[in-house]
Every structure is written in structure tokens, then in C-alpha cells.
C-alpha positions as CSV (number, residue, x, y, z in Angstrom):
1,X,171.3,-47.6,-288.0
2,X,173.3,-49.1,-291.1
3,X,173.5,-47.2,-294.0
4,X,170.6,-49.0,-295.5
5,X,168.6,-47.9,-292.5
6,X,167.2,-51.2,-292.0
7,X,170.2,-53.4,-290.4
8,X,169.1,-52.8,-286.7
9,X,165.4,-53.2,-287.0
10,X,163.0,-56.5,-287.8
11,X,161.4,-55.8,-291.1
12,X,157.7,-57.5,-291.2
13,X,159.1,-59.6,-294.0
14,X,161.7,-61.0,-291.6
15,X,160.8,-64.7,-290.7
16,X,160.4,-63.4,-287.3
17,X,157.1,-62.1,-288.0
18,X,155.8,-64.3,-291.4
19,X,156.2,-67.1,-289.2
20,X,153.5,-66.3,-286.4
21,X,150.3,-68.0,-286.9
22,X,147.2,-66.3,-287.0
23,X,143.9,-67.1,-285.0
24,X,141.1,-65.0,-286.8
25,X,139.3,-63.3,-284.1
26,X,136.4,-61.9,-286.1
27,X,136.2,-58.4,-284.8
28,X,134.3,-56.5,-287.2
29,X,135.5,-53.4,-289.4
30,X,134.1,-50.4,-288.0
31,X,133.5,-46.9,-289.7
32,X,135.8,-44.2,-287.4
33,X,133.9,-41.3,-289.0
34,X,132.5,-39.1,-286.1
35,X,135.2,-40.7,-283.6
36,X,138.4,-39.7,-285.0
37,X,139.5,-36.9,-287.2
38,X,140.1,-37.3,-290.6
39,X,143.7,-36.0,-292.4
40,X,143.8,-38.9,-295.3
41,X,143.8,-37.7,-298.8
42,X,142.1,-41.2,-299.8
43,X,138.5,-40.6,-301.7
44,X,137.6,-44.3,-300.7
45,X,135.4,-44.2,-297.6
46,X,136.7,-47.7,-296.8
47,X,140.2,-45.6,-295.1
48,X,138.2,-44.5,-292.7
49,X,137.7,-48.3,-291.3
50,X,139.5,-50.5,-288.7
51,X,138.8,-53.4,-286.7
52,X,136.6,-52.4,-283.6
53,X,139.3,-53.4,-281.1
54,X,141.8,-51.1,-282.8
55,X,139.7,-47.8,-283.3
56,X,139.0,-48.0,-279.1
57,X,142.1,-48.3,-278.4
58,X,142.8,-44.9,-280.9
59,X,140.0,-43.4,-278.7
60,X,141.7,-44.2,-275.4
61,X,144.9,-42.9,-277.0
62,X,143.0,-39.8,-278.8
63,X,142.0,-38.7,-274.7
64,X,145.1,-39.2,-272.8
65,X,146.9,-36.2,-275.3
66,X,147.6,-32.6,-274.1
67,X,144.6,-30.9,-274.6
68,X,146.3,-29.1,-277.4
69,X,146.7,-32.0,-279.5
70,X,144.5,-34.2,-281.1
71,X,145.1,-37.7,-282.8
72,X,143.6,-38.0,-286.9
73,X,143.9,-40.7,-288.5
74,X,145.0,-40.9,-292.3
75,X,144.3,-44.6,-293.1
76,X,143.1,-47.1,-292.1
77,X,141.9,-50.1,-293.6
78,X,143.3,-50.9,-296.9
79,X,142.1,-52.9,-300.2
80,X,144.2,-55.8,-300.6
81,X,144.2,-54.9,-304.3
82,X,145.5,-51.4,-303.2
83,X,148.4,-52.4,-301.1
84,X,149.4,-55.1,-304.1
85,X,149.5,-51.8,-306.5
86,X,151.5,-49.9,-303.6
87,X,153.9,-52.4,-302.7
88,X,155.0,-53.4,-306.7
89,X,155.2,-49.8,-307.7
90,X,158.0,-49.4,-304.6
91,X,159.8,-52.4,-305.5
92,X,159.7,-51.3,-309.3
93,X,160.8,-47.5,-308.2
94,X,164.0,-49.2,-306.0
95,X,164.8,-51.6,-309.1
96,X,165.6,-48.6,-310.8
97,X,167.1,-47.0,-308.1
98,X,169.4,-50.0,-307.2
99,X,169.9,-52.4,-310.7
100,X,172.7,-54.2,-308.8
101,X,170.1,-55.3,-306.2
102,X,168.9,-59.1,-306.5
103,X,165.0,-59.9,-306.0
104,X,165.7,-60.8,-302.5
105,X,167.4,-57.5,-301.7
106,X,164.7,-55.5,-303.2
107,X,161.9,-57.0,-301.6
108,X,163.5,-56.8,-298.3
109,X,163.9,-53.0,-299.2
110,X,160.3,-52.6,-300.5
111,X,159.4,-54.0,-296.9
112,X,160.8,-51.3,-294.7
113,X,157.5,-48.6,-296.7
114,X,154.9,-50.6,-297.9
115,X,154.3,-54.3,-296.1
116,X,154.5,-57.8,-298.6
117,X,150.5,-57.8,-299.6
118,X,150.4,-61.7,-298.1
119,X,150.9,-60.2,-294.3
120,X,150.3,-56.5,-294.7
121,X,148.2,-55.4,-291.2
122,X,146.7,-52.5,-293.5
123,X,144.3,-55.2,-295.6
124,X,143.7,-56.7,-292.0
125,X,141.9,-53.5,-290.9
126,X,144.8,-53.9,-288.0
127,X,146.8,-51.0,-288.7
128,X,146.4,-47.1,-288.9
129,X,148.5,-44.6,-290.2
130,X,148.0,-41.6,-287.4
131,X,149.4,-38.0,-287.2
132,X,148.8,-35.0,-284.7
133,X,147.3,-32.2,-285.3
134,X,146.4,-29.0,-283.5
135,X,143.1,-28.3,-282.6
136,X,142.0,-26.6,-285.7
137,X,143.0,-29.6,-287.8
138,X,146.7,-28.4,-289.1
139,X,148.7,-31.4,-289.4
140,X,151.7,-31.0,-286.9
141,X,155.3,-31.1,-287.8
142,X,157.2,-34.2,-286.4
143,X,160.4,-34.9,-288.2
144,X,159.7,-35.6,-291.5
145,X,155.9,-36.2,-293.0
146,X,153.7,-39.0,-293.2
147,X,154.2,-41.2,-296.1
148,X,157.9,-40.3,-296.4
149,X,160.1,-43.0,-297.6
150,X,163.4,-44.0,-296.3
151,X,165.1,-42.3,-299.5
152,X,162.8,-39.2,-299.5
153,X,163.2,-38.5,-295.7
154,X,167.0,-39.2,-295.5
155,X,165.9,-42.0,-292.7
156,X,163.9,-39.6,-290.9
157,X,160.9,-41.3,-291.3
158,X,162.3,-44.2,-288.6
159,X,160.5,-43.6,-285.3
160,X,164.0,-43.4,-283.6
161,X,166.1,-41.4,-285.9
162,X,168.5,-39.6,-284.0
163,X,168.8,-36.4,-286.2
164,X,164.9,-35.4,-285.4
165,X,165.2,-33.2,-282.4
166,X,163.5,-30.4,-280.7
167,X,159.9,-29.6,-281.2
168,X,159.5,-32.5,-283.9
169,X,161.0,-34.6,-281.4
170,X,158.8,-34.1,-278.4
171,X,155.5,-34.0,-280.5
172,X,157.0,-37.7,-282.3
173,X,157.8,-38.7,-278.2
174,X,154.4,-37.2,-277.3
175,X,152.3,-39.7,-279.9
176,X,154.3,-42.8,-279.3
177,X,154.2,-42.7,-275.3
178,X,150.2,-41.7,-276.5
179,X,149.8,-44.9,-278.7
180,X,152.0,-47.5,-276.9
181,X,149.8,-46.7,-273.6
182,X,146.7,-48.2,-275.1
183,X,148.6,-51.7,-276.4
184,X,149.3,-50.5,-280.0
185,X,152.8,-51.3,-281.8
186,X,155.0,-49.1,-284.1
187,X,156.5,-50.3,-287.4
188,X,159.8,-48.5,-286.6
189,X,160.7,-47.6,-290.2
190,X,157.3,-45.4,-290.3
191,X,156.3,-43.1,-286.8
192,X,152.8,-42.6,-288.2
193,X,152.0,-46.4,-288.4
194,X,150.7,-48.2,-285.5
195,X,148.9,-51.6,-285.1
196,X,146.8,-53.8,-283.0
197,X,146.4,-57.8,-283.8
198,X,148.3,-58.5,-286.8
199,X,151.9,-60.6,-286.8
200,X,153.9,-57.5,-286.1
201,X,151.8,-56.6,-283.5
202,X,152.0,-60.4,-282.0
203,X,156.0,-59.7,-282.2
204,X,156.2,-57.0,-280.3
205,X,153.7,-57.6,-277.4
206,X,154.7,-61.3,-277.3
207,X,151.3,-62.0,-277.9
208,X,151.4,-66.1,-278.9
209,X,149.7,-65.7,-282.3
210,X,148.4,-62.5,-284.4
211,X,144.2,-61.7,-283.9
212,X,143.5,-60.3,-287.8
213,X,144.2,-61.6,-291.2
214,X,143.3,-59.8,-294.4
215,X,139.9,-59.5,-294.8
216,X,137.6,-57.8,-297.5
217,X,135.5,-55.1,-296.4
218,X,131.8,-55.1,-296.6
219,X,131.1,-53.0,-299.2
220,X,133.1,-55.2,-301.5
């Protein structure tokens, strides 16, 4: 990992992933309330949706745990509106952070926490943001916590970081042997966000084109 913490990895704002077409599928977004437990702090109901193909695949993954574990899910689907707010406030925060930094530099950075708005799998209801939890609902310890950036969790928010070990580390191996058994992929710069159907999904399952593009949800 370079000191940057994004030199070994493809970023989804790498050309490797923009570049793969998407062929709308039209899988609906479906409500996960009663079929997955809930850990967000979102008040918008809409967190709780994903696309159908995604959430039974979460299920599948959800049932192959230990039985002293269970999978909640802490977002889902997200307004496109939302993840434009997210992804400029980042880039704004790292601006300050790093003023010799060109525009090129920073959005590249941005892109290893919050995805580019125009490809984000979030707004495609193909993405969920996951954690584990014992069965009274407390929020397991796995390195470093969920919605940790790379300068908040010294790296440790990377899937692979070598400096989480023991417990943390078996729980983190636990979830992603869990999640990649079902067909989901891992953004590698975030353990608690997996996908189905968008381009970095396509990428890593060599897929020929992504499933889901952003989509608004019913309620508007």
C-alpha cells in the first residue's frame, strides 16, 4: 500500500471501471425492512432500499454466518442528490487538507470514500454498506468503524490492511468470505461496502457490462 493508500488498488474513478457500459436490467428497489437488520443512523426510509437481486443475495449471505453473528445493513440505496452533497463536501475537506493538490489529484482522492455521483453504485440501489453485529444488535468491532475515512482510520478502513489483526481480523475475514460467497464485490478502500450489478461490480466478476444505473426511488 503507498503512502497515499490508494497506489495498489483500482479506484472506481479509474478508467477501468467508468468505462464499462451499462445494460439497465430493471430490477426493482425493494424495501429490506423485516429481512435485514437495521444499524444506519439515516432518518430517510429510502436507506433501507436495494435492488431485489442485491437484498437476496444479503439474505443468502445473512444465513451462511456463525450463528452468533448476524449481518445489518447501514445503507443502502442512496439519493443522487445525497451522494452529490457527500462526495463535494470530501473533496472540499481534502482541498484544505492538501492545497498543493491539483483538481485531478483531489478527485482521485475523494474517490477512494465517497464514489464520483455520475457512477456511484449507492444511487443505483446496487450497493450496501453492511456490518456485524451480535445477536442482540451491538455493532461488532472489526478494525476500524464504518464510515471511517482513509485519514480518520490511519488506512484501516482498506479491507486488507495489514495492521488489523486478531479478533477484528477474523470477524473482517468472517464477513468478506460471507459476502463474496453469494457473488457480491468489495470496494477495497471500505470493508463495510459491498455491491451487486454496478461497474465495479462488472470489474471484479468480469461480468461483460454493469446491470444498474442510478435510478430515483419511488417515493421521489
Amino acid at each position: 500500500m503507498t503512502a497515499d493508500g490508494w497506489g495498489d488498488v483500482v479506484l472506481i474513478c479509474d478508467d477501468a471501471v467508468t468505462g464499462i457500459a451499462v445494460v439497465e436490467r430493471g430490477d426493482p428497489l425493494v424495501d429490506s425492512t423485516g429481512l435485514l437488520p437495521w444499524s444506519g443512523p439515516s432518518p430517510d426510509p429510502v436507506s433501507r432500499w436495494v435492488r431485489a437481486p442485491l437484498l437476496e443475495r444479503l439474505g443468502n449471505a445473512a444465513a451462511a454466518l456463525p450463528t452468533d453473528l448476524r449481518l445489518a445493513l447501514n445503507e443502502g440505496y442512496r439519493r443522487p442528490s445525497l451522494q452529490r452533497h457527500y462526495f463535494d463536501g470530501y473533496a472540499a475537506r481534502l482541498r484544505e487538507q492538501r492545497p498543493e493538490a491539483d483538481a485531478a489529484e483531489i478527485h482521485r482522492l475523494a474517490s477512494r470514500y465517497i464514489s464520483p455521483p455520475a457512477i456511484a453504485p449507492h444511487t443505483a440501489g446496487a450497493a450496501a454498506d453492511v456490518v456485524l453485529t451480535d445477536p442482540d444488535g451491538v455493532v461488532l468491532d472489526v478494525g476500524c468503524p464504518i464510515d471511517a475515512n482513509p485519514e480518520e482510520s490511519s488506512g484501516r478502513c482498506y479491507t486488507a490492511h495489514p495492521d488489523v489483526r486478531g479478533e477484528a481480523a477474523l470477524l473482517r475475514r468472517t464477513l468478506v468470505d460471507a459476502l463474496t460467497g453469494v457473488g457480491l464485490v468489495n470496494y477495497p478502500t471500505e470493508w463495510w461496502h459491498w455491491s451487486y450489478g454496478d461497474r465495479y461490480w462488472a470489474l471484479g466478476s468480469g461480468a461483460p457490462h454493469a446491470l444498474f444505473d442510478a435510478c430515483e426511488h419511488p417515493s421521489g
